[in-house]
PDB file as gemmi writes it, atoms N, CA and C in Angstrom:
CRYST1    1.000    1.000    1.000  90.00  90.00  90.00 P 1                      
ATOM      1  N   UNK A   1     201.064  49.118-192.692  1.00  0.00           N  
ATOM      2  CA  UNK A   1     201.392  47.930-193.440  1.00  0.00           C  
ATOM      3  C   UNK A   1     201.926  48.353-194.803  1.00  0.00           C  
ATOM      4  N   UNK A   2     203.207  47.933-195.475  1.00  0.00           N  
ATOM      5  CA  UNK A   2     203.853  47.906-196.489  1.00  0.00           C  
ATOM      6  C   UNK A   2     203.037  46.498-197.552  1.00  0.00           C  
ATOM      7  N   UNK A   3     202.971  47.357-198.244  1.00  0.00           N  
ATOM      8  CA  UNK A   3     203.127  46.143-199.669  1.00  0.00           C  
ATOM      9  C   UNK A   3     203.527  45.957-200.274  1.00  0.00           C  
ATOM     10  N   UNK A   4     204.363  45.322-201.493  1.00  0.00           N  
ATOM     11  CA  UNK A   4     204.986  45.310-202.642  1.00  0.00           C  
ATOM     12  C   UNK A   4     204.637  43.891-203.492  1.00  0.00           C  
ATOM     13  N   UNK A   5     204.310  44.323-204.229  1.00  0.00           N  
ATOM     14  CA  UNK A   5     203.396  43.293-205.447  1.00  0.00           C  
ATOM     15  C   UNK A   5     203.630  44.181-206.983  1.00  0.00           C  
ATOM     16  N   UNK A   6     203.676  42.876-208.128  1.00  0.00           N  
ATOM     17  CA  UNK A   6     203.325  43.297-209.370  1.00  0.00           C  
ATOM     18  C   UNK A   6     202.252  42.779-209.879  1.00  0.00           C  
ATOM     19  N   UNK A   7     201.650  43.643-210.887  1.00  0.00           N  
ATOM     20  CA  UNK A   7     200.494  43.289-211.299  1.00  0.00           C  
ATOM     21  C   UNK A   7     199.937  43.576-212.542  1.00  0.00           C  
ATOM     22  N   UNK A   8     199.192  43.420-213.820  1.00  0.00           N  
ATOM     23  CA  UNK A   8     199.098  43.754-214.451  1.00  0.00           C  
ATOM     24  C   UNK A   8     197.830  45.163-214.451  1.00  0.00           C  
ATOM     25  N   UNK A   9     198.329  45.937-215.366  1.00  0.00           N  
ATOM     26  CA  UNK A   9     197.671  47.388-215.523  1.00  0.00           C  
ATOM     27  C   UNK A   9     196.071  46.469-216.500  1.00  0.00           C  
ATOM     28  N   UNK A  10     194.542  47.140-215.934  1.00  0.00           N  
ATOM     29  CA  UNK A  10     193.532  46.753-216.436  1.00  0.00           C  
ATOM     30  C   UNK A  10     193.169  47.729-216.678  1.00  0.00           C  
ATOM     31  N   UNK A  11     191.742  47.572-217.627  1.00  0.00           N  
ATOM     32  CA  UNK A  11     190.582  48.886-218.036  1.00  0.00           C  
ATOM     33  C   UNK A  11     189.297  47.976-217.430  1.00  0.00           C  
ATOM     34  N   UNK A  12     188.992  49.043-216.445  1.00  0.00           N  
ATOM     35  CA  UNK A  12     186.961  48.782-216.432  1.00  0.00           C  
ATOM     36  C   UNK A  12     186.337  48.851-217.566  1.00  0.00           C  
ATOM     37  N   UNK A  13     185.597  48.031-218.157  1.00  0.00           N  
ATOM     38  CA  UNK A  13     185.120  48.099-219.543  1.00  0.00           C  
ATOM     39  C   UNK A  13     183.666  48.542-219.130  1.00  0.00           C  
ATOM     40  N   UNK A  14     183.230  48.355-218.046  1.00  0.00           N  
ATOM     41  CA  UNK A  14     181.864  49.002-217.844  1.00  0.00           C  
ATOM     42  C   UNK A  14     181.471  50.147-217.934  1.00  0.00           C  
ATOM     43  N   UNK A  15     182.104  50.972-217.730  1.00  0.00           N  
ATOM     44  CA  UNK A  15     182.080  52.154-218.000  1.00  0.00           C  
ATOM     45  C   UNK A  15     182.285  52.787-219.543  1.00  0.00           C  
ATOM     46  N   UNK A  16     181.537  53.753-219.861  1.00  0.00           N  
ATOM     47  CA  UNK A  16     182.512  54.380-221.265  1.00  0.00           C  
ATOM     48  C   UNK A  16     183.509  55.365-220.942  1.00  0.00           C  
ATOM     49  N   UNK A  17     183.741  55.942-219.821  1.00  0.00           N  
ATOM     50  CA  UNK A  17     185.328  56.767-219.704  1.00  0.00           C  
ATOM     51  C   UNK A  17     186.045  55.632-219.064  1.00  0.00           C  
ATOM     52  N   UNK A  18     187.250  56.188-219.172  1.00  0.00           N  
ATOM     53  CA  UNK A  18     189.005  55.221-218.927  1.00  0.00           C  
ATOM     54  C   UNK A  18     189.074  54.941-217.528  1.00  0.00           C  
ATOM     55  N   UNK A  19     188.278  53.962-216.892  1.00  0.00           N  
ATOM     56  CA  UNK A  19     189.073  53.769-215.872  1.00  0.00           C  
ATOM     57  C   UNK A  19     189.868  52.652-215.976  1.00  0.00           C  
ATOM     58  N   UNK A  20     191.145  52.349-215.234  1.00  0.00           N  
ATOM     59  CA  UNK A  20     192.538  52.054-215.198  1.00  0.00           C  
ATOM     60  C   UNK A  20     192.729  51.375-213.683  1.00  0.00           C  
ATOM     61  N   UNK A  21     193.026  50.271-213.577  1.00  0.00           N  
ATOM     62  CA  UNK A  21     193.108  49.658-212.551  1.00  0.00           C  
ATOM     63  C   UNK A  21     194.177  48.468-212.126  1.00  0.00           C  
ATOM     64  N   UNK A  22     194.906  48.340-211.088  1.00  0.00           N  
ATOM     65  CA  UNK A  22     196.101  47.342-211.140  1.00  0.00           C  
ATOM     66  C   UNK A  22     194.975  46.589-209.282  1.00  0.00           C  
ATOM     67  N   UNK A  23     195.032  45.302-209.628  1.00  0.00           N  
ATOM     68  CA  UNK A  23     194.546  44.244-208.684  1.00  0.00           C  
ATOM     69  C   UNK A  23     195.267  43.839-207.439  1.00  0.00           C  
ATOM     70  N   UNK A  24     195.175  44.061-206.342  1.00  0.00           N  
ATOM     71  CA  UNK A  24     196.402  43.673-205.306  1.00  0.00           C  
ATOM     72  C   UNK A  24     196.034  42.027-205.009  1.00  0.00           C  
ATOM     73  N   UNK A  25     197.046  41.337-205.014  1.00  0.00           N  
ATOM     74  CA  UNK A  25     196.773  40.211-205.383  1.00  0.00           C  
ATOM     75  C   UNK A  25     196.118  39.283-204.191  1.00  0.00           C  
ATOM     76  N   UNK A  26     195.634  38.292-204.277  1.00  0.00           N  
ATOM     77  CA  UNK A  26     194.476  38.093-203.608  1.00  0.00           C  
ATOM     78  C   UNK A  26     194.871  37.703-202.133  1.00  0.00           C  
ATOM     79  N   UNK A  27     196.210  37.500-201.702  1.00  0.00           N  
ATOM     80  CA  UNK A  27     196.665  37.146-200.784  1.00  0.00           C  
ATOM     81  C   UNK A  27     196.991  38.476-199.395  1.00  0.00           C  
ATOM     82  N   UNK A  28     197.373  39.293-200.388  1.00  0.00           N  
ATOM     83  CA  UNK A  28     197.429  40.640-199.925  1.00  0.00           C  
ATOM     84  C   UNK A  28     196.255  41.446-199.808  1.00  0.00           C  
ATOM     85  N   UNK A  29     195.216  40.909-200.813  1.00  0.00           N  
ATOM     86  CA  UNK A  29     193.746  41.847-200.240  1.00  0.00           C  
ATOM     87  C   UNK A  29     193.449  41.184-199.182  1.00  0.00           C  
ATOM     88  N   UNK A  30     193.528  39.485-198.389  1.00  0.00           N  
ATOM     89  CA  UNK A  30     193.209  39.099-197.383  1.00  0.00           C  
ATOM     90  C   UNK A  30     193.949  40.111-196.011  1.00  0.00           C  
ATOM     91  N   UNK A  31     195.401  40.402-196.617  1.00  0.00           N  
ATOM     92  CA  UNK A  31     195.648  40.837-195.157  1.00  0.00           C  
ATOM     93  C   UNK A  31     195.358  42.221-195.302  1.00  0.00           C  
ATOM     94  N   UNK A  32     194.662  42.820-196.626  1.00  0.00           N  
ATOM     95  CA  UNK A  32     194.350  44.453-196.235  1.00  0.00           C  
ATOM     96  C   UNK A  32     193.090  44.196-195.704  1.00  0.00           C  
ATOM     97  N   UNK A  33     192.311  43.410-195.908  1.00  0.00           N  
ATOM     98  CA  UNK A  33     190.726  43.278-195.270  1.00  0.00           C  
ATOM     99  C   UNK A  33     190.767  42.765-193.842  1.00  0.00           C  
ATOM    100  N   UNK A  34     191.866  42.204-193.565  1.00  0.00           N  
ATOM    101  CA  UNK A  34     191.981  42.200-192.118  1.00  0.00           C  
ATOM    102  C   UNK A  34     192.246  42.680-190.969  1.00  0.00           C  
ATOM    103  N   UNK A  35     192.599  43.940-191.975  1.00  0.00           N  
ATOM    104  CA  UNK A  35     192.960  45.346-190.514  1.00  0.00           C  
ATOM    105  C   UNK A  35     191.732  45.918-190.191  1.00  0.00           C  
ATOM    106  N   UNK A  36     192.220  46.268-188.969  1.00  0.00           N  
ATOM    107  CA  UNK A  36     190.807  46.902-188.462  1.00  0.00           C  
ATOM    108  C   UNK A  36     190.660  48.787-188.614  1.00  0.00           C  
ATOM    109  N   UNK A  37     189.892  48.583-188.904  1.00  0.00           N  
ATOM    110  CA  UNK A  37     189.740  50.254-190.157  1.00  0.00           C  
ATOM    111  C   UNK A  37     188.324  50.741-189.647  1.00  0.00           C  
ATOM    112  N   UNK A  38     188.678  51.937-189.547  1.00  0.00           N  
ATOM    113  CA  UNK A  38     187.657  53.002-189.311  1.00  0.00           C  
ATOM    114  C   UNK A  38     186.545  52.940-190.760  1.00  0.00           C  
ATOM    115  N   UNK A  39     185.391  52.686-190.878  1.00  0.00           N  
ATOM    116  CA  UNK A  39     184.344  52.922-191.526  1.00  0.00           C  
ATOM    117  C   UNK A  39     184.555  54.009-192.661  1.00  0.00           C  
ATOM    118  N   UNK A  40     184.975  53.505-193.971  1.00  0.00           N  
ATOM    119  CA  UNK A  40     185.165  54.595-195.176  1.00  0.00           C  
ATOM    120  C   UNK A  40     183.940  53.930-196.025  1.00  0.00           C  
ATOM    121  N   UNK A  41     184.106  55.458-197.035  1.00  0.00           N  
ATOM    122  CA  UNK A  41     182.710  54.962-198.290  1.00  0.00           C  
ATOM    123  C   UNK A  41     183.059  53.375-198.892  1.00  0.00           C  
ATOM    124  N   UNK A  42     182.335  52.747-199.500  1.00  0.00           N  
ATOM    125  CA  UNK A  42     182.584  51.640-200.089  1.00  0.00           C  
ATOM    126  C   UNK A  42     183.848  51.096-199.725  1.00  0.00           C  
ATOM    127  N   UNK A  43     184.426  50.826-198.100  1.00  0.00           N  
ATOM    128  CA  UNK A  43     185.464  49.422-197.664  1.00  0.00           C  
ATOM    129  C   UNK A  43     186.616  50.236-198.192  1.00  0.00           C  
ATOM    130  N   UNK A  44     186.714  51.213-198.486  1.00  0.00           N  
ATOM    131  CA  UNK A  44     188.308  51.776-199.167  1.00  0.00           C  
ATOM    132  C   UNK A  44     188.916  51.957-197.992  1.00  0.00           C  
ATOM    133  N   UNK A  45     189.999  51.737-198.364  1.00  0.00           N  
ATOM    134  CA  UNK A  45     191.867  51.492-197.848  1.00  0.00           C  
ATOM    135  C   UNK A  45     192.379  52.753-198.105  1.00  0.00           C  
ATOM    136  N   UNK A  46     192.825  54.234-197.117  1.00  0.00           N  
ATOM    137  CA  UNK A  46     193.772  54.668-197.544  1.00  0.00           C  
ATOM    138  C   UNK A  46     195.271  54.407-197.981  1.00  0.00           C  
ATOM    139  N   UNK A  47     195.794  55.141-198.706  1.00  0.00           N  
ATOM    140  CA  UNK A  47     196.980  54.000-199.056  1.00  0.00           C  
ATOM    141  C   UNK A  47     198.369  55.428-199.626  1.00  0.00           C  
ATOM    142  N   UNK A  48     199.244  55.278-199.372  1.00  0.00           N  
ATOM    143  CA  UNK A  48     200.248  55.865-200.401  1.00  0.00           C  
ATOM    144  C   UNK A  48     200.888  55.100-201.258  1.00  0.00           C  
ATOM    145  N   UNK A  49     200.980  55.459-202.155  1.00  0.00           N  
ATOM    146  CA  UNK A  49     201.246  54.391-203.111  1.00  0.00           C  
ATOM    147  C   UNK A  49     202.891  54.930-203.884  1.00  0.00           C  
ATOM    148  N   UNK A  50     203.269  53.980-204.444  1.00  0.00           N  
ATOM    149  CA  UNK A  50     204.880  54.196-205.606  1.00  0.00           C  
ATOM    150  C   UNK A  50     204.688  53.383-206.894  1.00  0.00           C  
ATOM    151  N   UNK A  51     204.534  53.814-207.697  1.00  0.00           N  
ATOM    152  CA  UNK A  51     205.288  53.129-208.848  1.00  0.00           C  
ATOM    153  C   UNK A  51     206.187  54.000-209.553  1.00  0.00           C  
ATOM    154  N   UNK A  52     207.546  53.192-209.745  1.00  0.00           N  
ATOM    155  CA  UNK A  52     208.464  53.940-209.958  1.00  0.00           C  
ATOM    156  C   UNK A  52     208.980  54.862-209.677  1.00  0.00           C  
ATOM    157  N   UNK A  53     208.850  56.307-209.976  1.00  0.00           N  
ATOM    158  CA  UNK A  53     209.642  56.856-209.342  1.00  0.00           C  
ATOM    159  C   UNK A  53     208.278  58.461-208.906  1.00  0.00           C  
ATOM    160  N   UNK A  54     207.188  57.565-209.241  1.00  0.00           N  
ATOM    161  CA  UNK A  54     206.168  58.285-208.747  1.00  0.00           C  
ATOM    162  C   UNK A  54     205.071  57.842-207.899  1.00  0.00           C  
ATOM    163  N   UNK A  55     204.920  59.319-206.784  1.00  0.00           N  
ATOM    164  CA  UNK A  55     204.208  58.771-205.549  1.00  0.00           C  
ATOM    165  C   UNK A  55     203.043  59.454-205.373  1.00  0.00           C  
ATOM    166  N   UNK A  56     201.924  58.935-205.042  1.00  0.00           N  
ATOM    167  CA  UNK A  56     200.509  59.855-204.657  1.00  0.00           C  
ATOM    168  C   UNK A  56     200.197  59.303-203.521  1.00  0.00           C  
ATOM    169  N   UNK A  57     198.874  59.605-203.014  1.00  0.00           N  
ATOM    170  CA  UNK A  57     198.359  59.313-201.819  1.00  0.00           C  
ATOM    171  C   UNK A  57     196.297  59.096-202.461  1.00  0.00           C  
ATOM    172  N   UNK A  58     195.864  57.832-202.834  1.00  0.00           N  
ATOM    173  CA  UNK A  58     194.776  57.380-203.048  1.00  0.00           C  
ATOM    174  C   UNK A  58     194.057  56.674-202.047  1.00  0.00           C  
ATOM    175  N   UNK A  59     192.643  55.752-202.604  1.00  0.00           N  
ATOM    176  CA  UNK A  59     192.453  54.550-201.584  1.00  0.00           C  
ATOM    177  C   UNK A  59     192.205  53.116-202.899  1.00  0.00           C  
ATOM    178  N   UNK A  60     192.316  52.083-201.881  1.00  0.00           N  
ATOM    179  CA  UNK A  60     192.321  51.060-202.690  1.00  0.00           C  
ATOM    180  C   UNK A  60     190.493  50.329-202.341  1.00  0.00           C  
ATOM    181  N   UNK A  61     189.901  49.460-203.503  1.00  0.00           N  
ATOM    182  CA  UNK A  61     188.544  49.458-202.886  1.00  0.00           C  
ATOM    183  C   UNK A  61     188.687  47.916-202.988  1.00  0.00           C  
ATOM    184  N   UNK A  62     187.493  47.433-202.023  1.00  0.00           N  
ATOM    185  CA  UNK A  62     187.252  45.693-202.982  1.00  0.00           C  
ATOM    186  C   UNK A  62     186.448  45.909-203.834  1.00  0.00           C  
ATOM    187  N   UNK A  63     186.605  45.137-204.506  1.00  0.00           N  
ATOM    188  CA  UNK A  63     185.852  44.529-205.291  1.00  0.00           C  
ATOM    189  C   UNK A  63     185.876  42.997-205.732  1.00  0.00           C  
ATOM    190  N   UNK A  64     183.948  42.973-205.626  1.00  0.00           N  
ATOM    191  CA  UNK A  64     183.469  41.396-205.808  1.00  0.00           C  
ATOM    192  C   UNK A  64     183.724  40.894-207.392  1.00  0.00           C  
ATOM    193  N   UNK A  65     183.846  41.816-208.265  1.00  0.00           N  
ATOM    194  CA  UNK A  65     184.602  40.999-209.447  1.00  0.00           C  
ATOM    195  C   UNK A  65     185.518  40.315-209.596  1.00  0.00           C  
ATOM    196  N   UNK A  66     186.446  41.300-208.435  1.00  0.00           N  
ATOM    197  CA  UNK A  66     188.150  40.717-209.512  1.00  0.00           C  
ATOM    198  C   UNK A  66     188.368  39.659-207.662  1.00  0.00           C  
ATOM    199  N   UNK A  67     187.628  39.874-206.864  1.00  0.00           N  
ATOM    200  CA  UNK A  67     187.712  38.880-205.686  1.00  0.00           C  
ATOM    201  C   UNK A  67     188.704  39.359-204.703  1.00  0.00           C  
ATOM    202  N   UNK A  68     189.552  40.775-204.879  1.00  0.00           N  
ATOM    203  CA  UNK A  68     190.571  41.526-204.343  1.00  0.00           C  
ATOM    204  C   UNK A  68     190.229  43.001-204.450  1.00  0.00           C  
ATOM    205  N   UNK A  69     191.475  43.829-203.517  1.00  0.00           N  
ATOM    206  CA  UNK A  69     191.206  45.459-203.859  1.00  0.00           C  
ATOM    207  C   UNK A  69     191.650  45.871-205.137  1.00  0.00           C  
ATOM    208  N   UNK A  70     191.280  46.451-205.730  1.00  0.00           N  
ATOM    209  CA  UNK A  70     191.591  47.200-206.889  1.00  0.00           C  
ATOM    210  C   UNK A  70     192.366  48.893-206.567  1.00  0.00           C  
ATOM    211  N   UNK A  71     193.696  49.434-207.219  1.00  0.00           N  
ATOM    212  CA  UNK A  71     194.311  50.005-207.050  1.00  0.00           C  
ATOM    213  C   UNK A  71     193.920  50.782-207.987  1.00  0.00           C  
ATOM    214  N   UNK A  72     192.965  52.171-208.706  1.00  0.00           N  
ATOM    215  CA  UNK A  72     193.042  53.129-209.370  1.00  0.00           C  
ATOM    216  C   UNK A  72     194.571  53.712-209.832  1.00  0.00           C  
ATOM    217  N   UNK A  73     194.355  53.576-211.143  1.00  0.00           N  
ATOM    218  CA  UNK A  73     195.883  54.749-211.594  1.00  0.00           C  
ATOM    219  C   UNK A  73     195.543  55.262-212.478  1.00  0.00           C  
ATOM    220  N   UNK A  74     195.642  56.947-212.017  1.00  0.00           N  
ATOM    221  CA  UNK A  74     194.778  57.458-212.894  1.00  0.00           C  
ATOM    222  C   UNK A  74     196.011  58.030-214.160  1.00  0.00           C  
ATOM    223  N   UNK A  75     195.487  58.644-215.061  1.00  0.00           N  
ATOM    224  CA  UNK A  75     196.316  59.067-215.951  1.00  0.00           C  
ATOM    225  C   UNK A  75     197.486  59.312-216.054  1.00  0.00           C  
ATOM    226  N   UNK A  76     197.942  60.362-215.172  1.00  0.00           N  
ATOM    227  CA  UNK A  76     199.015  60.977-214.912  1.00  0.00           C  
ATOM    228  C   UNK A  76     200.298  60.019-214.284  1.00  0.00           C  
ATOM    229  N   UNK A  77     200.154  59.461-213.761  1.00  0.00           N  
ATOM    230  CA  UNK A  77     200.735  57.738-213.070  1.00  0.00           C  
ATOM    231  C   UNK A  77     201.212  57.264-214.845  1.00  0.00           C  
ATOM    232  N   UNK A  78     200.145  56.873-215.651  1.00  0.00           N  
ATOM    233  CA  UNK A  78     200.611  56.115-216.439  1.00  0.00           C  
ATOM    234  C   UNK A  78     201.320  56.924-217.478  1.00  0.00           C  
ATOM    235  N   UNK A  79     201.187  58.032-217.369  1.00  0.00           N  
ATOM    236  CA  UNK A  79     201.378  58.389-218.516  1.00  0.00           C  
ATOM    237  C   UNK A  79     203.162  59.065-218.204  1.00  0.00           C  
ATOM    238  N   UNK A  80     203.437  58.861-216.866  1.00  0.00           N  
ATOM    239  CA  UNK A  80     204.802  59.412-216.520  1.00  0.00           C  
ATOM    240  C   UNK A  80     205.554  58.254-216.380  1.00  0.00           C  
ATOM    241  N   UNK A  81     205.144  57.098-216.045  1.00  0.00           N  
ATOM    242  CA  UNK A  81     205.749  56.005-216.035  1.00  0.00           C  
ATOM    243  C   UNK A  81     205.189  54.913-217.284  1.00  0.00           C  
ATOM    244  N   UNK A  82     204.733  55.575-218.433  1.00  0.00           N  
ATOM    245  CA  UNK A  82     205.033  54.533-219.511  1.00  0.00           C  
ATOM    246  C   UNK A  82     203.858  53.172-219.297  1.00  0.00           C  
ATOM    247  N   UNK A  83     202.981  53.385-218.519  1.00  0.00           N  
ATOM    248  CA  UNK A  83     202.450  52.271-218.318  1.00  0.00           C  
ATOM    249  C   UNK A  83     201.582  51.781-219.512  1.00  0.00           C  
ATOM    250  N   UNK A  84     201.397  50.595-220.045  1.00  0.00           N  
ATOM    251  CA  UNK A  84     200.209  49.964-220.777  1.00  0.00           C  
ATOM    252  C   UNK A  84     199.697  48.595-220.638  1.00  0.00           C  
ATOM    253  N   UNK A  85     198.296  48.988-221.116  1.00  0.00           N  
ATOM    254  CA  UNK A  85     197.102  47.641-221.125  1.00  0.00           C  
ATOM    255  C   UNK A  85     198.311  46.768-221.052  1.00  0.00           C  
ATOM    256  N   UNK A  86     198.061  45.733-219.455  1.00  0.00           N  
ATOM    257  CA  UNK A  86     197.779  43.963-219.936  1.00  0.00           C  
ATOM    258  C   UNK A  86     199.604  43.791-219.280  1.00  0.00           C  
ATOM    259  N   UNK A  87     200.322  45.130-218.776  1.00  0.00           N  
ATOM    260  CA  UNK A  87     201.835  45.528-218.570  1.00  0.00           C  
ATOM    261  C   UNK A  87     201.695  45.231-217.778  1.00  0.00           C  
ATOM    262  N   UNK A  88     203.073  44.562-216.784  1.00  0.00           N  
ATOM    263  CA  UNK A  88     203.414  44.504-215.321  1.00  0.00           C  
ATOM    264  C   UNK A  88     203.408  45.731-214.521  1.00  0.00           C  
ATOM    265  N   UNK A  89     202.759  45.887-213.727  1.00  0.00           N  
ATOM    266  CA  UNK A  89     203.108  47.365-212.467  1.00  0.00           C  
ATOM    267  C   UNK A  89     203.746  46.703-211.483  1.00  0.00           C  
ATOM    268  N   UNK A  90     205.096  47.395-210.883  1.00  0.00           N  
ATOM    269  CA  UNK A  90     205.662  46.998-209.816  1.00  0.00           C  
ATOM    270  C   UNK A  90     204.699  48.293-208.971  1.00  0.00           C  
ATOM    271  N   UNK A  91     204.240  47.402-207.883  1.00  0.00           N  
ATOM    272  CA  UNK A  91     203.616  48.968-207.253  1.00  0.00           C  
ATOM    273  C   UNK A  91     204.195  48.553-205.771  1.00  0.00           C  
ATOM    274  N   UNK A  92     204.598  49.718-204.858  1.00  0.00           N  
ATOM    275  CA  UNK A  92     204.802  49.839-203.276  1.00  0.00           C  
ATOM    276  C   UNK A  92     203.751  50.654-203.147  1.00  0.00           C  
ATOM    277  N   UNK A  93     202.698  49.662-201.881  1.00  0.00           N  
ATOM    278  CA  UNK A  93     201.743  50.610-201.105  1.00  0.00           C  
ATOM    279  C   UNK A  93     201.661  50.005-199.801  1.00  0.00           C  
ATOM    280  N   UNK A  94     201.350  51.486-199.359  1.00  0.00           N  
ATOM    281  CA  UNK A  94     201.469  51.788-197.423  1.00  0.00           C  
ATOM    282  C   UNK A  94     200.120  52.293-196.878  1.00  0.00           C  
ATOM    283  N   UNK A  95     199.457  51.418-195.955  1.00  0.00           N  
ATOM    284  CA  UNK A  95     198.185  52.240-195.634  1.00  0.00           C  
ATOM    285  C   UNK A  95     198.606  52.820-194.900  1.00  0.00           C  
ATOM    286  N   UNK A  96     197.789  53.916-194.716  1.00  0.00           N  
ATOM    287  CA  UNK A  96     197.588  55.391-194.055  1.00  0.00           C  
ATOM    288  C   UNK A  96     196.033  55.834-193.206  1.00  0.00           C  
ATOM    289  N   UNK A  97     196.462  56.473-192.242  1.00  0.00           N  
ATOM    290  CA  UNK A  97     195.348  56.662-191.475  1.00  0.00           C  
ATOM    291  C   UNK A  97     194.702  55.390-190.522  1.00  0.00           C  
ATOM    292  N   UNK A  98     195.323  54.077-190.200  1.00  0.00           N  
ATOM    293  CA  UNK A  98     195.240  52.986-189.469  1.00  0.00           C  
ATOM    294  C   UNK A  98     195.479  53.934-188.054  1.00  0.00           C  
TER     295      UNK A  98                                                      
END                                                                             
C-alpha cells in the first residue's frame, strides 16, 4: 500500500530528548490498521518512507493520543530537508513486509 499525505512536523513533549513526529492522517491510519499484519512490537507498520528527496526504511506506530499512526523523523530527515516545528511534510510511504 502507497500513501501520500501532508502533515505537520510535531515534538513529543513527554519526553525530555527530541522526539519528532509527522501524524498519518486519520483516514489513512484506518486503512493502515486494516491490513492484516503479522504481530510486531507495539502495532508498528513497516514502512519505506520519502520526503523529498530523502528515503529510509522505518515503522509507523498508533497511537491513542493523536487517534492515528505516528511517523518518527529522526534528525537526519529534518535536518537534510529543512524541516521545522508546526511545517508541512509532504511524506510518500509504502508498507513493507505485508
Amino acid at each position: 500500500m502507497q500513501l501520500d499525505f501532508t502533515a505537520p512536523l510535531w515534538q513529543w513533549q513527554a519526553r525530555s530528548d527530541s522526539w519528532w513526529f509527522v501524524t498519518v492522517p486519520e483516514d489513512l491510519s484506518d486503512d493502515l490498521a486494516s491490513l492484516p499484519l503479522p504481530p510486531r512490537g507495539f502495532g508498528s507498520i513497516r514502512v519505506r518512507v520519502t520526503v523529498g528527496s530523502t528515503s529510509w526504511t522505518t515503522s509507523v506506530f498508533p497511537s491513542d493520543e493523536q487517534k492515528a499512526y505516528v511517523l518518527p523523523m529522526k534528525k537526519a530527515v529534518r535536518t537534510a530537508e529543512k524541516l521545522t516545528a508546526d511545517a508541512p511534510v509532504r511524506v510518500r510511504l509504502e508498507t513493507i513486509d505485508l
